[in-house]
PDB file of N, CA, C and O in Angstrom:
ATOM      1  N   UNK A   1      -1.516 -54.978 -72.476  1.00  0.00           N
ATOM      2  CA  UNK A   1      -2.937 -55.231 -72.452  1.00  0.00           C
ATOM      3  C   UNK A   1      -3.365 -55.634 -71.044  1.00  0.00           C
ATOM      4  O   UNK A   1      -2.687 -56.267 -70.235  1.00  0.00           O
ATOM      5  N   UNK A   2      -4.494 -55.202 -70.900  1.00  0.00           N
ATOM      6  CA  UNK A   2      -5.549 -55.309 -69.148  1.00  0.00           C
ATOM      7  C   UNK A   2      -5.385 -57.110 -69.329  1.00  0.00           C
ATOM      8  O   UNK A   2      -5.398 -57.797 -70.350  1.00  0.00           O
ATOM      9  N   UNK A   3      -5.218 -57.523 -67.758  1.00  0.00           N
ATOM     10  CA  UNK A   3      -4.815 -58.935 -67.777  1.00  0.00           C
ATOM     11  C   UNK A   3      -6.571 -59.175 -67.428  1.00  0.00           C
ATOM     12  O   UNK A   3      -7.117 -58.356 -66.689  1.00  0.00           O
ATOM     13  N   UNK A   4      -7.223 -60.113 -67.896  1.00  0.00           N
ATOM     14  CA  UNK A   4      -8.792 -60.685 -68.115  1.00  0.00           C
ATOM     15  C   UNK A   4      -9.419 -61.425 -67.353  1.00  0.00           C
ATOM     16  O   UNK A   4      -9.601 -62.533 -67.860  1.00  0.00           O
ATOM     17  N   UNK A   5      -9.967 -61.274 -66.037  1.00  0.00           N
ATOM     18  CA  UNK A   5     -11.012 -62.000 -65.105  1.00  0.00           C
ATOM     19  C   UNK A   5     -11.726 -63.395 -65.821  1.00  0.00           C
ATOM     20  O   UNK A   5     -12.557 -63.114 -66.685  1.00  0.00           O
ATOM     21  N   UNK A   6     -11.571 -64.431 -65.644  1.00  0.00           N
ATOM     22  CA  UNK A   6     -12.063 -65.629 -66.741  1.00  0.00           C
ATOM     23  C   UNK A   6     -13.632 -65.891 -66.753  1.00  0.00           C
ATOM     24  O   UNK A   6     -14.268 -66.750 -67.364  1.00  0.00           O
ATOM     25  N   UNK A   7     -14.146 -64.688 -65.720  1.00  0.00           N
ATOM     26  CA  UNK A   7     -15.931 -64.592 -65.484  1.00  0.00           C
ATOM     27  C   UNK A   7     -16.189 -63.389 -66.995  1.00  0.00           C
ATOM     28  O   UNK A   7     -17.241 -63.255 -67.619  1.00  0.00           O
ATOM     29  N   UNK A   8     -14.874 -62.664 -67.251  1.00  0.00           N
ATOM     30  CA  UNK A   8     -15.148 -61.548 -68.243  1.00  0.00           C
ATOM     31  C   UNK A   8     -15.985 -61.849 -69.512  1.00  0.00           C
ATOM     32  O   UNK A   8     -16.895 -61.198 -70.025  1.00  0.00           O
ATOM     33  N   UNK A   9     -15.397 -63.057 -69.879  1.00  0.00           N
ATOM     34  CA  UNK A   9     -16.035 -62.854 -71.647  1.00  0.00           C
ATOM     35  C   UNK A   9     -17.777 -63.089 -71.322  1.00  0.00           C
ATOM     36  O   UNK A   9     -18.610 -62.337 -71.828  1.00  0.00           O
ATOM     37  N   UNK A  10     -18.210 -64.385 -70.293  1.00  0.00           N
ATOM     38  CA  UNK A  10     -19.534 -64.820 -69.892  1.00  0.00           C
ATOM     39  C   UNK A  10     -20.285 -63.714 -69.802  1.00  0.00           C
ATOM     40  O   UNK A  10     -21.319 -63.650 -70.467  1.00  0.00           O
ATOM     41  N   UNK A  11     -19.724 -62.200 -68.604  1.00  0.00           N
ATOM     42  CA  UNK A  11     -20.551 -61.371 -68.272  1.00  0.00           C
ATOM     43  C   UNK A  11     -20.737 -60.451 -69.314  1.00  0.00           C
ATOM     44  O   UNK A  11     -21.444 -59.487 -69.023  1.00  0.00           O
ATOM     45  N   UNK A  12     -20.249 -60.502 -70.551  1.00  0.00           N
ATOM     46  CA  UNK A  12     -20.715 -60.034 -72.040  1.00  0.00           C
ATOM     47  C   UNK A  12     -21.312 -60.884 -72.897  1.00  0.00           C
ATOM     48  O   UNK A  12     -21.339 -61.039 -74.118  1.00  0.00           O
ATOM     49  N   UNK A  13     -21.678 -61.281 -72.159  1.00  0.00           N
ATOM     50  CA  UNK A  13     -22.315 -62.853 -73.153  1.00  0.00           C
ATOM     51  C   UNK A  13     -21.581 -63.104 -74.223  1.00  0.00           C
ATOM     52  O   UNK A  13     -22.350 -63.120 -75.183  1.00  0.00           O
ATOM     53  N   UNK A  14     -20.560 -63.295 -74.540  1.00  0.00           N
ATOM     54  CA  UNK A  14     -19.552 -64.058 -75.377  1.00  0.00           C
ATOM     55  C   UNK A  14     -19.248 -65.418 -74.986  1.00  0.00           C
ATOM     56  O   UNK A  14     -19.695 -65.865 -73.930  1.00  0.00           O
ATOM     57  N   UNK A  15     -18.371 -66.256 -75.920  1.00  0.00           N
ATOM     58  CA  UNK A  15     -17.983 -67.329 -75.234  1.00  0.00           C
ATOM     59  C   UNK A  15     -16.150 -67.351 -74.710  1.00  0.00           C
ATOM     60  O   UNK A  15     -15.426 -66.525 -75.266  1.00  0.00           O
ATOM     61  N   UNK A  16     -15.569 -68.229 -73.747  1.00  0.00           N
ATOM     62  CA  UNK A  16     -14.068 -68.125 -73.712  1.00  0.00           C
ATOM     63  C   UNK A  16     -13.808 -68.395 -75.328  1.00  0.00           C
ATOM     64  O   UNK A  16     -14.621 -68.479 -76.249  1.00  0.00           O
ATOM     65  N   UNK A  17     -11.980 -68.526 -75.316  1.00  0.00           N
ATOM     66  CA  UNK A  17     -11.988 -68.577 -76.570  1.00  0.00           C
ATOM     67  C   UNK A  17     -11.392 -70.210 -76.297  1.00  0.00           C
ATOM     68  O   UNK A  17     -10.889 -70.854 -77.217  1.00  0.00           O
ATOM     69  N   UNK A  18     -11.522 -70.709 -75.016  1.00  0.00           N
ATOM     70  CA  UNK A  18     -11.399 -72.732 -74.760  1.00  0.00           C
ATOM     71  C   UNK A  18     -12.649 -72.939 -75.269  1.00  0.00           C
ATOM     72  O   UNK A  18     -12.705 -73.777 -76.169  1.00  0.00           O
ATOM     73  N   UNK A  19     -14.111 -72.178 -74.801  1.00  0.00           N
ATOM     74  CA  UNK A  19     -15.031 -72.662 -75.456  1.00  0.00           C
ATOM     75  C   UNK A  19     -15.157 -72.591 -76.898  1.00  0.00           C
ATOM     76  O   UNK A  19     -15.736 -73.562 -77.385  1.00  0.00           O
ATOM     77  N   UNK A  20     -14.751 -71.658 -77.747  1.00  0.00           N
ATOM     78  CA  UNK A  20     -15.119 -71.383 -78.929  1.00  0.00           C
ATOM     79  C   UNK A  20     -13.953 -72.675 -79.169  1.00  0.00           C
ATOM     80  O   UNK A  20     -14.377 -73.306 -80.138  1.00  0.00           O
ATOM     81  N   UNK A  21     -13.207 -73.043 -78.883  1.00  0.00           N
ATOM     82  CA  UNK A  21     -12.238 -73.939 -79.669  1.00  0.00           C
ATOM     83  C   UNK A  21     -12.720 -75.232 -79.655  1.00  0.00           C
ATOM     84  O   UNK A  21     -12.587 -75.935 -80.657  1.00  0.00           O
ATOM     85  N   UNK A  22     -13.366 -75.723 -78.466  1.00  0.00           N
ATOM     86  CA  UNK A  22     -13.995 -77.214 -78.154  1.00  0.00           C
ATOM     87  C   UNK A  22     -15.692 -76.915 -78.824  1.00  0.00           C
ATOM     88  O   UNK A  22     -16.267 -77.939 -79.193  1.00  0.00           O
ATOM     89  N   UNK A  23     -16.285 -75.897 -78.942  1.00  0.00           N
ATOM     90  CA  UNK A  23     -17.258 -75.960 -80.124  1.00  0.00           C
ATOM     91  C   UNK A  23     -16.715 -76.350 -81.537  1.00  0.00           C
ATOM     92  O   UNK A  23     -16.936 -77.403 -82.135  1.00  0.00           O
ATOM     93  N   UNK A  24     -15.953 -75.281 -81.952  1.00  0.00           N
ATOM     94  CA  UNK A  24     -15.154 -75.829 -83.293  1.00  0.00           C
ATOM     95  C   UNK A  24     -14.939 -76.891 -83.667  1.00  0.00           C
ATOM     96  O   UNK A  24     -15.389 -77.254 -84.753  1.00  0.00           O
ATOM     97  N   UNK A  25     -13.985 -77.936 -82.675  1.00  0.00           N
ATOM     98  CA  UNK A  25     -13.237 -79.194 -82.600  1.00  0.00           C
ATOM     99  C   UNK A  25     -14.446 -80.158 -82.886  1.00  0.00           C
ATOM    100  O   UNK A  25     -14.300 -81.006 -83.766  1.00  0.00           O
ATOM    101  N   UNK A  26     -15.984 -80.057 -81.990  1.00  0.00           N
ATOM    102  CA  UNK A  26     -16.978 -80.739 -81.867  1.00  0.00           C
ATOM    103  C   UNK A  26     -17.689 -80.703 -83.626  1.00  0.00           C
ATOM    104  O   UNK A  26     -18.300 -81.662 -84.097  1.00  0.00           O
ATOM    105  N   UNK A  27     -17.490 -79.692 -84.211  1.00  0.00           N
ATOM    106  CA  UNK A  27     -18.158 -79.392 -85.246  1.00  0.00           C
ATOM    107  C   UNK A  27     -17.160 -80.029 -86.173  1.00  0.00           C
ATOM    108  O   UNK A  27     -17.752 -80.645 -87.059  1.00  0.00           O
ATOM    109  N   UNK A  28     -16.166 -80.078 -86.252  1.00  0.00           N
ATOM    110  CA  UNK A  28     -15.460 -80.614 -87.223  1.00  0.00           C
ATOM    111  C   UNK A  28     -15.326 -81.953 -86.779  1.00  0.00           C
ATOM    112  O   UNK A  28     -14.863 -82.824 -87.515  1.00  0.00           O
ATOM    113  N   UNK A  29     -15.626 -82.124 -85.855  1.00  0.00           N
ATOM    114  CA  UNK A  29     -15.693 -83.937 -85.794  1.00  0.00           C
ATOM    115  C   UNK A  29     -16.905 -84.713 -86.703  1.00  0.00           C
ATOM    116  O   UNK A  29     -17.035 -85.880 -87.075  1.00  0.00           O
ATOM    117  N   UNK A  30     -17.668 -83.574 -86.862  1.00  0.00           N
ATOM    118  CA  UNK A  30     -18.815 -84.170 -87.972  1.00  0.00           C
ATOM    119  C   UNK A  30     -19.838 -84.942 -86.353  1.00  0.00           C
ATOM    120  O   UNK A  30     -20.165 -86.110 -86.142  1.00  0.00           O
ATOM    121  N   UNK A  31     -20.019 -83.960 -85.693  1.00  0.00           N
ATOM    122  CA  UNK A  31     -20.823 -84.333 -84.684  1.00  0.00           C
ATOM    123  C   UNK A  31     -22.421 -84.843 -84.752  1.00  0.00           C
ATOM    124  O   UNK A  31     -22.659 -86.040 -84.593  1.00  0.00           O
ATOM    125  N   UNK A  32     -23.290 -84.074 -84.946  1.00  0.00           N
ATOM    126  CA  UNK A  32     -24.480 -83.556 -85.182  1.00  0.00           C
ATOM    127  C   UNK A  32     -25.129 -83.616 -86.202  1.00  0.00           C
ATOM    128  O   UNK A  32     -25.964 -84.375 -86.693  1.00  0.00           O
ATOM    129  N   UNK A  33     -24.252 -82.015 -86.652  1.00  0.00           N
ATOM    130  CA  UNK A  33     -25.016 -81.783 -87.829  1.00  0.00           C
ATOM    131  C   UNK A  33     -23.293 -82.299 -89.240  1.00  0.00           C
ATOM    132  O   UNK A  33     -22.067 -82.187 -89.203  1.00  0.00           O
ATOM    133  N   UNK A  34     -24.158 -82.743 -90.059  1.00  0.00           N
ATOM    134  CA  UNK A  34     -24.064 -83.328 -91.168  1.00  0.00           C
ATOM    135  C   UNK A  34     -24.381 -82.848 -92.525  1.00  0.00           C
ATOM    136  O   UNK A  34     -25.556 -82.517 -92.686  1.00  0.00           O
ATOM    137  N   UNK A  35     -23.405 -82.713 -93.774  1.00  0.00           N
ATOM    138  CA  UNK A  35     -24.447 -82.021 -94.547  1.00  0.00           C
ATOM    139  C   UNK A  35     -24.845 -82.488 -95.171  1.00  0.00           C
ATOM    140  O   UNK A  35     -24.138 -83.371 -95.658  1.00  0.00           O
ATOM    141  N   UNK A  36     -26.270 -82.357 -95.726  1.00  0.00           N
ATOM    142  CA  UNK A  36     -27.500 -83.017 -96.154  1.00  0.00           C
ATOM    143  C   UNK A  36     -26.734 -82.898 -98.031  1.00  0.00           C
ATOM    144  O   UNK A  36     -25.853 -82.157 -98.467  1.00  0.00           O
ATOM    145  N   UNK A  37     -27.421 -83.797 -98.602  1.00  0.00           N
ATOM    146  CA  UNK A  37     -27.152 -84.086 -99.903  1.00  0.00           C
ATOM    147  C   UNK A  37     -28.319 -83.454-100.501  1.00  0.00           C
ATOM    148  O   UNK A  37     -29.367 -84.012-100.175  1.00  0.00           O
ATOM    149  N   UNK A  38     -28.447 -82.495-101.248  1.00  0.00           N
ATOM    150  CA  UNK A  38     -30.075 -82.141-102.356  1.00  0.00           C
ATOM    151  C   UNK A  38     -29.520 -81.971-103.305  1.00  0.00           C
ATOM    152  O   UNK A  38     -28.910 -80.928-103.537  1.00  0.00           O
ATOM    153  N   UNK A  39     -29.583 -82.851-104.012  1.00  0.00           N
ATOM    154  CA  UNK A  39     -28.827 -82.562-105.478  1.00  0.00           C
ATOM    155  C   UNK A  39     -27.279 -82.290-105.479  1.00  0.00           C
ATOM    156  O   UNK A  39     -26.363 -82.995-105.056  1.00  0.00           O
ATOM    157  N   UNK A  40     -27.266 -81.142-106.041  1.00  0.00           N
ATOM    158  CA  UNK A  40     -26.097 -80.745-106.413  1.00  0.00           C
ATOM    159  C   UNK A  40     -26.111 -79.261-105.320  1.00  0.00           C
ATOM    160  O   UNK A  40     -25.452 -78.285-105.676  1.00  0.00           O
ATOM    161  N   UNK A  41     -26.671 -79.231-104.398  1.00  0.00           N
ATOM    162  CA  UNK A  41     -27.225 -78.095-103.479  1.00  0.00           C
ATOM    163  C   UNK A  41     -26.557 -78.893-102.288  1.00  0.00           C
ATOM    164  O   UNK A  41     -26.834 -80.086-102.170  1.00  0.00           O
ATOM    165  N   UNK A  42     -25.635 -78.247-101.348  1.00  0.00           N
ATOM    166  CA  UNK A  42     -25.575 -78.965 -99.573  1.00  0.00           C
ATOM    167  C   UNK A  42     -25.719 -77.647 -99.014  1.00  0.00           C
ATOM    168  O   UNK A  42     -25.414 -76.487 -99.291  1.00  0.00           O
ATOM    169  N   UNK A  43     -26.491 -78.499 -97.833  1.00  0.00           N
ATOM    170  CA  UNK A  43     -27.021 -77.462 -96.725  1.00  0.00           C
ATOM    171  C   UNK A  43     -25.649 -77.256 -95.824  1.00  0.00           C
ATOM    172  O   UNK A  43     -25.022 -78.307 -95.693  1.00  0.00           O
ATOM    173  N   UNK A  44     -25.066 -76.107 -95.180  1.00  0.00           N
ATOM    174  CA  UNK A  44     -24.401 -75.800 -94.426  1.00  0.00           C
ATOM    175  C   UNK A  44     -24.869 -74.775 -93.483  1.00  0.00           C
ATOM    176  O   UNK A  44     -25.457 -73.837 -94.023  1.00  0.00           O
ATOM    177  N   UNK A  45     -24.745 -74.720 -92.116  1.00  0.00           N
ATOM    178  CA  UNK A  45     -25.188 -73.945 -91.639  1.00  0.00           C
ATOM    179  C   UNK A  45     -24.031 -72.767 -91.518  1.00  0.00           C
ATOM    180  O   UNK A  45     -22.829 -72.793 -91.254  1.00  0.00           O
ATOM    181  N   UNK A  46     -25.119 -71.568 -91.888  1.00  0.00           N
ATOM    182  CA  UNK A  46     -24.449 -70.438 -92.209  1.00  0.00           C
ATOM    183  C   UNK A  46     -24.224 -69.685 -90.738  1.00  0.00           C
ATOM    184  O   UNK A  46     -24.661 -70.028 -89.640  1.00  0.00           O
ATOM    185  N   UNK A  47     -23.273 -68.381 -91.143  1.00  0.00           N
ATOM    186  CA  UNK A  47     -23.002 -67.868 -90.409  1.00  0.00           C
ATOM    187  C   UNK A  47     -24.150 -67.099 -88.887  1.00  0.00           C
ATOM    188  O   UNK A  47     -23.988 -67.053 -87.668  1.00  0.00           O
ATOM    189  N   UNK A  48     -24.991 -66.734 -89.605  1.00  0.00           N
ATOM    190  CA  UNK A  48     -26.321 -66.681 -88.787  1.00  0.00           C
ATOM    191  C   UNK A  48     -26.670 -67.435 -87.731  1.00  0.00           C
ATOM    192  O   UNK A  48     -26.896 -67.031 -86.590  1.00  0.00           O
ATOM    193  N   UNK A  49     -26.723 -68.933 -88.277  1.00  0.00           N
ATOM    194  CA  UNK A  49     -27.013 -69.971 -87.936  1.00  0.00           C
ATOM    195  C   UNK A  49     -26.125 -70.067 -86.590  1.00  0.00           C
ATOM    196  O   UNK A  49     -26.676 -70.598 -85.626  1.00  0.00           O
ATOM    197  N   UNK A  50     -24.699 -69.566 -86.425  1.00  0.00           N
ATOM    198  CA  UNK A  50     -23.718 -70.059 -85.536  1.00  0.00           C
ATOM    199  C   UNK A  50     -24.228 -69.168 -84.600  1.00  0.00           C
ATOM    200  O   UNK A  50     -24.345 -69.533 -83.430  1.00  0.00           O
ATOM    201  N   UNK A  51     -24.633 -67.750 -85.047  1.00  0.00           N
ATOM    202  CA  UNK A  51     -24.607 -66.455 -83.795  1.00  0.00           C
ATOM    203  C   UNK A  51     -25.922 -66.796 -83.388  1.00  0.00           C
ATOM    204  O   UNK A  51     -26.311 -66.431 -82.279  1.00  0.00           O
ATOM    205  N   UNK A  52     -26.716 -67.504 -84.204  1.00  0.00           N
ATOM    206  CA  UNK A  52     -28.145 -67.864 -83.134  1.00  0.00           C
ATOM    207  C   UNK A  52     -27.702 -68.539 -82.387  1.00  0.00           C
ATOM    208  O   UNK A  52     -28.075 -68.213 -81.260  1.00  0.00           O
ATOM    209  N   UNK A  53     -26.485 -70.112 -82.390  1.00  0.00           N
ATOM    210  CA  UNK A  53     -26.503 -70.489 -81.396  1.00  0.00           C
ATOM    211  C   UNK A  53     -25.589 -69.493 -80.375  1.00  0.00           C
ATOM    212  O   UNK A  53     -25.425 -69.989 -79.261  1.00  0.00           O
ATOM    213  N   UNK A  54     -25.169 -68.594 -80.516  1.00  0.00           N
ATOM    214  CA  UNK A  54     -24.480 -67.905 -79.579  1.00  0.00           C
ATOM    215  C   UNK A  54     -25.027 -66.880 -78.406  1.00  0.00           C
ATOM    216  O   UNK A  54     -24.474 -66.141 -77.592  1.00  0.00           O
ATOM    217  N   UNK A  55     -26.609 -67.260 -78.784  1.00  0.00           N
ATOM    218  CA  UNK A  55     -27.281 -66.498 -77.937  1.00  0.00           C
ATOM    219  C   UNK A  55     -27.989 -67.233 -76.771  1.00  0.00           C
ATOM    220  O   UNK A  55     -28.634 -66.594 -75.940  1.00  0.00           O
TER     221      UNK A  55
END
């Protein structure tokens, strides 16, 4: 496999995959967001939700 310039994934607007791991890590620390209690209903943010922030 082509060895990877570390400017590569940015200039496709992707993230590294150190960033995608220290997003992850941040999210499972129960950072931020939290999930809301409605009943017997919890809010999670969906997959959507992640690729909006990926833009």
């Amino acid at each position: 496999m082509t060895p990877r310039m570390p400017n590569d994934w940015h200039r496709h607007g992707l993230r590294s995959p150190e960033d995608l791991a220290a997003l992850v890590a941040e999210r499972l620390e129960g950072s931020d967001q939290q999930l809301v209690s409605a009943g017997d209903t919890r809010y999670e943010p969906s997959y959507a939700d992640f690729l909006g922030e990926q833009i």
